[in-house]
C-alpha positions as a printed NumPy array, in Angstrom:
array([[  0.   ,   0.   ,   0.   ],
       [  1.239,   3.388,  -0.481],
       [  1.457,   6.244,   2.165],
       [ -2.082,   7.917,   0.945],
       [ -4.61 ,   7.447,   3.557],
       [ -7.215,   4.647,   3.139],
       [-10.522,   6.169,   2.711],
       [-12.814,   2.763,   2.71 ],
       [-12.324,  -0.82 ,   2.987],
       [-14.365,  -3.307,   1.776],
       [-14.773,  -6.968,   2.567],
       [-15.983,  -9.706,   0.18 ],
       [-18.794, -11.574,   1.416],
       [-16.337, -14.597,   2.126],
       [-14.346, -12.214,   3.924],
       [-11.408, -13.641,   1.784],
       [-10.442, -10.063,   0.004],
       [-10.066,  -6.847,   1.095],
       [-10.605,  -3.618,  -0.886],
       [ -8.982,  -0.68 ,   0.265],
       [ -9.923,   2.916,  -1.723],
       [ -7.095,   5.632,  -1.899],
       [ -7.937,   9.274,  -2.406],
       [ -5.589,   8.827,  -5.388],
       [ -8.486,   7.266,  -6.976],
       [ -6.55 ,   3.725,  -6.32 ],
       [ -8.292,   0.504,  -5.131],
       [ -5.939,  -2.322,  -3.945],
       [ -7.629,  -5.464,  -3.924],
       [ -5.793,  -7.982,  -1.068],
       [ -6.058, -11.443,  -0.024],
       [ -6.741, -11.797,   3.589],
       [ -5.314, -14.947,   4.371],
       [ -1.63 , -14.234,   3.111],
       [ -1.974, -10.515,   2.8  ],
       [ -0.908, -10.372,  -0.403],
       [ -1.43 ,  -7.812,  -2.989],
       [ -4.234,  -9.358,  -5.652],
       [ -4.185,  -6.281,  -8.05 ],
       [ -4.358,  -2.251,  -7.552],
       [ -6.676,  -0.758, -10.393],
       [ -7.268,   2.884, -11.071],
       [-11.339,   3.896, -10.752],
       [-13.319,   6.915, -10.26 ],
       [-12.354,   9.401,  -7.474],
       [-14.607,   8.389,  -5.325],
       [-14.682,   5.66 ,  -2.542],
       [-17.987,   5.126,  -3.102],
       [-17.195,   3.607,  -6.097],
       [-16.327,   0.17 ,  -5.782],
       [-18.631,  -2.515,  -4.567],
       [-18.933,  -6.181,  -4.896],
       [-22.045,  -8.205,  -6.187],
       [-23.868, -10.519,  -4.248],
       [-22.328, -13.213,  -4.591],
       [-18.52 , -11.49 ,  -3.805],
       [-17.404, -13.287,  -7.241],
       [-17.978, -10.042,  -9.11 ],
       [-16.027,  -6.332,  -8.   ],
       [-18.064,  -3.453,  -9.161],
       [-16.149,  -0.288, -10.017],
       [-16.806,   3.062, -11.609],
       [-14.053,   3.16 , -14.118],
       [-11.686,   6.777, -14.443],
       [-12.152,   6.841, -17.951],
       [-16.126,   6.374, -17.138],
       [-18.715,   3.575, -17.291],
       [-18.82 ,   1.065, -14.741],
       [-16.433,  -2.3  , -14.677],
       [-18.007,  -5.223, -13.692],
       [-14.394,  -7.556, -12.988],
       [-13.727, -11.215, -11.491],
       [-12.97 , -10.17 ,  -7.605],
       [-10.295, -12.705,  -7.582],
       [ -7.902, -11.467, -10.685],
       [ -9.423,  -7.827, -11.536],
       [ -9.907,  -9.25 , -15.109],
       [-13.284,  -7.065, -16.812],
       [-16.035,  -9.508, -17.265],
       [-18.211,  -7.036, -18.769],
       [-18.603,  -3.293, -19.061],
       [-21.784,  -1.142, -18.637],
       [-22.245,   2.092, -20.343],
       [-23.41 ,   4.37 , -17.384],
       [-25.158,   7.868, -19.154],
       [-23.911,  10.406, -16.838],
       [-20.043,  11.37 , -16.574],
       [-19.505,  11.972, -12.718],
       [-20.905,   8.981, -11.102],
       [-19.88 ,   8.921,  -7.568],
       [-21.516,   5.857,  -5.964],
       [-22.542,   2.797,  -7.118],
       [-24.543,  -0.199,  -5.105],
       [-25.368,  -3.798,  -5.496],
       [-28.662,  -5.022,  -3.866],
       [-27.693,  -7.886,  -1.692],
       [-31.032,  -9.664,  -2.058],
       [-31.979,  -8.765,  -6.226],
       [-30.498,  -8.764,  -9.403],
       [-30.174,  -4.683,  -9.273],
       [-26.922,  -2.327,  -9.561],
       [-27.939,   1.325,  -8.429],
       [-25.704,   4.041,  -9.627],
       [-25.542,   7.918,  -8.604],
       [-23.877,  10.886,  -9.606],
       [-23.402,  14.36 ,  -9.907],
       [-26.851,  15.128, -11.256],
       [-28.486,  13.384,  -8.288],
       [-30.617,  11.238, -10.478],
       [-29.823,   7.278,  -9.065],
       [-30.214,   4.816, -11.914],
       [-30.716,   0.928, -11.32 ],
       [-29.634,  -1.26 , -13.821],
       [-30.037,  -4.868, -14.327],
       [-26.695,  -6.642, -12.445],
       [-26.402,  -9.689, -14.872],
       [-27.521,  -7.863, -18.454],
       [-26.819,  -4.155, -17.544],
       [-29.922,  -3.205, -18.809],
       [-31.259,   0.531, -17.536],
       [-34.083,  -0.158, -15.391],
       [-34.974,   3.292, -14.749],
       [-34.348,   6.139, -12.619],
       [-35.359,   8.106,  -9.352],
       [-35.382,  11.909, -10.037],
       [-34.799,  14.018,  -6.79 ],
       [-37.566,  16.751,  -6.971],
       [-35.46 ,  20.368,  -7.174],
       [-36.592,  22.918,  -4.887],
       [-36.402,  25.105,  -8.086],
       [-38.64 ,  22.73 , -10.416],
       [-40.346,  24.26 , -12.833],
       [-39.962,  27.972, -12.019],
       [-39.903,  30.412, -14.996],
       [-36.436,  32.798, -14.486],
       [-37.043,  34.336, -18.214],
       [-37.027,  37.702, -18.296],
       [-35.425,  38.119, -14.555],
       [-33.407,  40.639, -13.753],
       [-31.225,  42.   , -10.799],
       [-29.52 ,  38.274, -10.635],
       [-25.89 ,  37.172, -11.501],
       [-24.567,  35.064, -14.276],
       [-23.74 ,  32.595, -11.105],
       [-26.969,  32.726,  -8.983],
       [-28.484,  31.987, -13.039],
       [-26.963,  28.992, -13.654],
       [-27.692,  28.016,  -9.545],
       [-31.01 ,  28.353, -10.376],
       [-31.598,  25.823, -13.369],
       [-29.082,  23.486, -11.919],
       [-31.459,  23.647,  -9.048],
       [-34.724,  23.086, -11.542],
       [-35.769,  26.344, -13.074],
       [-36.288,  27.217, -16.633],
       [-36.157,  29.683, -19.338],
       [-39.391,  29.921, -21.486],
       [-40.305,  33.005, -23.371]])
């Protein structure tokens, strides 16, 4: 391991690897019995971005170059690669129980998707406080406070 600090750790469910996320954006994947080093893989900057599936066979990580990684736990090798449509995600989930991968990012908007196919399964939309609200035409606000406001939800109709 390096000298960056270790901002999550993650057990498989056989409690035979551990995961340990880097703020470098590095996950080091260890075996817990020798304490070896597995693999170290570079993934989004985000320690929320690494999970494993149900079964702990599969590691689930938001990739640096985007999309999300589904890889063998054991070897790091990519079994398959989803296409995730936002750039920014920042946390992704597997349900223990269901088939489902849940992914979030810097829009807000969480998207499940299918674990085994990757197929989108839809999304929950946060309601903005801002949603809806007509800022055409307003004046005596900043380029800034602008932009705040239909990130938040508003809109400009004529």
């Amino acid at each position: 391991m390096s000298t960056e600090p270790v901002l999550r750790l993650l057990f498989s469910q056989d409690c035979s690897l551990l995961v340990g996320y880097q703020d470098e954006g590095i996950i080091r994947v260890i075996d817990v019995e020798s304490g070896q080093l597995r693999y170290a893989q570079s993934v989004a900057s985000s320690p929320y971005a690494v999970t494993f599936d149900p079964s702990g066979e599969a590691l689930i990580t938001v990739e640096s170059t985007g999309g999300i990684a589904i890889r063998d736990a054991a070897t790091g090798e990519i079994q398959r690669a989803l296409k995730d449509p936002v750039e920014g995600t920042t946390s992704i989930d597997a349900s223990p129980t269901a088939e489902l991968l849940a992914s979030s990012g810097v829009d807000g908007i969480i998207r499940l998707h299918h674990l085994a196919t990757g197929e989108p399964l839809g999304s929950l939309v946060p309601t903005r406080p801002y949603a809806g609200m007509n800022i055409a035409g307003v004046t005596g606000i900043t380029p800034a406070q602008r932009a705040a406001l239909l990130t938040l939800g508003a809109v400009e109709r004529c």
